[in-house]
C-alpha positions, 0 to 999 in steps of 0.5 A: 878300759881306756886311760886319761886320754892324751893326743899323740904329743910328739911332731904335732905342734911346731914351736914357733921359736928358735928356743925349740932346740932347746926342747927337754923333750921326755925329760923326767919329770918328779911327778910322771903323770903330772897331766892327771889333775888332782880331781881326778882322784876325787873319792866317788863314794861316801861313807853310805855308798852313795856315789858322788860325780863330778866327773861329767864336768870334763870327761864326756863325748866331744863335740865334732870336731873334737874326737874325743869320747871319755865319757867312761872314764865318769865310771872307773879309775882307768889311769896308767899303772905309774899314775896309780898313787896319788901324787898330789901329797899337798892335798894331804898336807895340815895347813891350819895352823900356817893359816892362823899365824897369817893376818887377815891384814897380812894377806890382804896387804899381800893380795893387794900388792900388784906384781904384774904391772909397775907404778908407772902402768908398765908390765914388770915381767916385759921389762924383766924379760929384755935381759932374762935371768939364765935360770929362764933362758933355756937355749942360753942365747941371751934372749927371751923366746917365749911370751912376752906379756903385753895385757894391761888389764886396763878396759874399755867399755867394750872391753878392749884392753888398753895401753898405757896411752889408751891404745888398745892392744888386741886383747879383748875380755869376755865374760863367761860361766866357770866350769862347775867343780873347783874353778870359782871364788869359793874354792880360792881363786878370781880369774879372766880369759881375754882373747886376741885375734891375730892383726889381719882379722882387726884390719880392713881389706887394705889393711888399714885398722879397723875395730869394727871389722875386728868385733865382727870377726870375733862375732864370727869366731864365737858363732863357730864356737858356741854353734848358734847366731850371734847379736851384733851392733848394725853392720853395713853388710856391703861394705865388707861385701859379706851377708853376715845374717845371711838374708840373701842381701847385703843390708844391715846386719844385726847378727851373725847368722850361724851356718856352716855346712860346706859339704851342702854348699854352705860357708861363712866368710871373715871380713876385713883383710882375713876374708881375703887371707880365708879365700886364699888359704891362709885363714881356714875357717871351720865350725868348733876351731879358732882361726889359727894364731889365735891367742888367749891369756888367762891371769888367776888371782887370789879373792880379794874381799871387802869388808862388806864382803864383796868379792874382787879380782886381786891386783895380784897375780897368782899365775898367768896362763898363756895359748897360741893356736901355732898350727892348723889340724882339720877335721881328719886330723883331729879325728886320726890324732884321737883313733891312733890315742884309742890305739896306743892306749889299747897296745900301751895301757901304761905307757905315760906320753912323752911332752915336747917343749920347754919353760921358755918357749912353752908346751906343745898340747898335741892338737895345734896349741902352744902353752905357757904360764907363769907363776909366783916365786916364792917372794910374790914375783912372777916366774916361768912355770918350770916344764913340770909346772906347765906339763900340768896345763896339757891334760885339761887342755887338750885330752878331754871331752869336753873342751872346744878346740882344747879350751874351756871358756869362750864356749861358755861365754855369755851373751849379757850385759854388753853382749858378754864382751866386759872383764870381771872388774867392770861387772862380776858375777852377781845377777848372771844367771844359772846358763839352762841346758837342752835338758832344762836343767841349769848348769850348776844346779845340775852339778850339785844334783849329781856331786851333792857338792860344789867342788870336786873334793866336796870340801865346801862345807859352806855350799853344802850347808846353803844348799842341802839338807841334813840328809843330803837333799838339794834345797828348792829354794836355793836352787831358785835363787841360783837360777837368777844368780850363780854368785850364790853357788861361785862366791865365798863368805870373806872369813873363807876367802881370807883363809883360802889366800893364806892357804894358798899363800903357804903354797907360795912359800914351799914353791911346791907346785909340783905336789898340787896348787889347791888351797884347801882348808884342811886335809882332803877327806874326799881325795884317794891316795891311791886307786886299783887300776880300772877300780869302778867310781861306783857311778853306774850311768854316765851323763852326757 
């Protein structure tokens, strides 16, 4: 039975800095099999022995080109023999009465506390990151290799992040659907996801600045990632000498047309300078890939709440996550990288793989990304995430089924308001509907039907309550109101808001990431703290 399912992490990914020397490659870590994240652990079957799966959520067959099919792992505990314990003791842990002895005040004073941009609207961590401190600088050349943070989280109506002086920087904010499971408000954390595309896709053909030729790319980008034809604003098709809708004519475009099939004689072009950089070979393009250099930067927040009960985004940070796509792997490669993983894992059931990178410079995921991340210290600033901290990102991004191109979110992007492209602070959740599927099934209500849950712990008595029954049965008319608007599933009451901050807040203060970050209100009864290898979930049929 095939174990989590990392890629070969070794000679993949080149780190593109000179702190690569400095890699702590195949350090010991205190928690060996740190890329297992802790709802993997989750106890499938209840006292009646009914089965619970929240598996599905990540582990399924991949979709071309990611090679990956761990849809098996929906039905046993097939972890390495190291990983057999549960490691992650902070689920474990009584936090109520560190909870109470916080004020509702306190925290909110706390939350409300930006520890990522200064008064002044500069980014406390660009300034800090000039002159490093020495624990940060890995290679010890008195320079900072890795990130250097440059969103403002500042929009404008389309979305673009914008400088101090209102320039924009490249970044962009999309609006999507959570994952279902634990990655919403109601289990403790706001978060946003903006993309940049590296400069010749923002410029046109002389290489001049271009924002319309940069939204058509994205557009680009997102119909080879999400597979279907994407709206646009009217577009002059000849003056970027590319039919974008592909009618047969250059006229005006209102969509991108989706269809990529060049074994049948069929391509897409970017415009703008890539288009040129695209014919010459430098800017491949393929269906379920991103152009490589592209970035993402994701900042996960605490919930902050009014007194009318109304969910924000914090202004403080709890953490902020960071990819760039350093090295392209075609189709092959992705497919030989996963073959040689099914081997490896056949030969070496318990090897656990060895990671390549450093705090500095970041983690190389094996599949073409880099990641880095930083995270509160424990006086609310914002730290390099140690290597343990960020070996954490790696089994998520880029070892499972259901990624695209070892992401998450820009898969799930919606198309309205804005065609998607607004950051949470300019439109939240409320009123965005429950995303159908090709079963007909909206996504979430889907999940609560198979977890009889809205988590992976099944810890939120308050989604349980709203949405089942006394004897576990899903509830018709919250599933309706779901269909029109998932904040009724995503988003807490504010006395559970409150204390997922101050749980979470006592997380802060023991700076014991490496034991687990879920803020959890009382000890896990949900969670194994240990499991028999190859032990069955009790889930008899995967789905997807």
């Amino acid at each position: 039975m095939p174990r989590p399912m990392i890629l070969a992490l070794l000679g993949t990914t080149t780190l593109a800095s000179a702190a690569a020397a400095a890699s702590q490659l195949g350090m010991p870590l205190d928690n060996p099999s740190a890329f297992i994240p802790p709802q993997c652990y989750t106890r499938t079957l209840d006292a009646s022995g009914t089965a619970h799966n929240p598996c599905f959520t990540c582990h399924v067959k991949g979709r071309s080109p990611n090679a990956i099919n761990d849809r098996d792992l929906q039905l046993s505990y097939a972890f390495p023999g190291p990983a057999l314990v549960n490691p992650w003791t902070n689920l474990f842990e009584d936090r109520s009465e560190r909870i109470a002895a916080i004020g509702d005040d306190e925290i909110l004073d706390y939350i409300r506390t930006d520890n990522y941009r200064a008064p002044d609207g500069t980014i406390r961590l660009e300034e800090t990151l000039k002159n490093p401190p020495a624990g940060w600088d890995i290679d010890g050349d008195g320079e900072w290799s890795g990130y250097v943070p440059d969103a403002y989280f500042q929009f404008d109506a389309e979305g673009y992040d914008l400088d101090p002086a209102g320039e924009r920087t490249g970044w962009r904010a999309f609006a999507y659907t959570p994952l279902p499971g634990s990655f919403s408000p109601a289990s403790g954390s706001t978060d946003d996801v903006l993309i940049r595309l590296p400069e010749a896709y923002r410029q046109d053909a002389d290489g001049n600045p271009d924002w319309q030729a940069y939204a058509v790319n994205l557009a680009i980008v997102e119909a080879l990632i999400r597979r279907t034809d994407i709206p646009i604003d009217p577009v002059d098709e000849a003056r970027y000498g590319i039919d974008l809708d592909k009618d047969g004519t250059l006229g005006t475009a209102t969509r991108v047309t989706y269809d990529w099939a060049p074994l049948k004689g069929r391509d897409m072009s970017y415009v703008g300078r890539a288009a040129a950089l695209q014919a010459s070979g430098e800017a491949p393009l393929a269906a379920g890939l991103f152009p490589l250099g592209t970035e993402f930067v994701h900042s996960v927040r605490y919930v902050d709440v009014d007194d009318d009960g109304n969910v924000h985004l914090s202004p403080r940070l709890k953490e902020l996550r960071y990819m760039a796509k350093t090295v392209w792997q075609t189709y092959a490669d992705l497919e030989e990288g996963a073959l040689a993983e099914v081997k490896e894992d056949y030969d070496y059931p318990d090897r656990l793989p060895i990671f390549d990178g450093n705090a500095e410079t970041g983690l190389a995921n094996g599949v073409g990304w880099r990641l880095q991340a930083f995270i509160e210290d424990r006086d609310g600033d914002l730290r390099p995430q140690s290597f343990e901290e960020t070996v954490f990102c790696a089994g998520c991004h880029g070892g499972i089924g259901v990624t695209d191109d070892s992401t998450f979110a820009f898969a799930r992007k919606i198309d309205t308001p804005d065609g998607g492209w607004f950051h949470w602070s300019q439109h939240g959740l409320a009123g965005i509907p429950d995303p159908v599927g090709s079963d007909g099934l909206g996504d979430y209500a889907r999940y609560l039907a198979a977890n009889g849950a809205g988590d992976e712990y099944r810890a939120n008595d308050e989604v349980i309550s709203a949405f089942f029954d006394a004897d576990g049965n899903p509830d018709p008319q919250a599933l309706e109101r779901l269909r029109k608007d998932v904040s009724m599933l995503l988003y807490p009451s504010r006395r559970r808001a409150l204390d997922l901050d101050k749980a979470y807040r006592t997380i802060v203060l023991d700076q014991d990431f490496t034991a687990g970050r879920a803020a959890l209100l009382a000890p896990a009864e949900n969670v194994r703290e240990s499991v028999e290898q190859d032990e069955p979930t009790g889930i008899e049929d995967p789905l997807f």
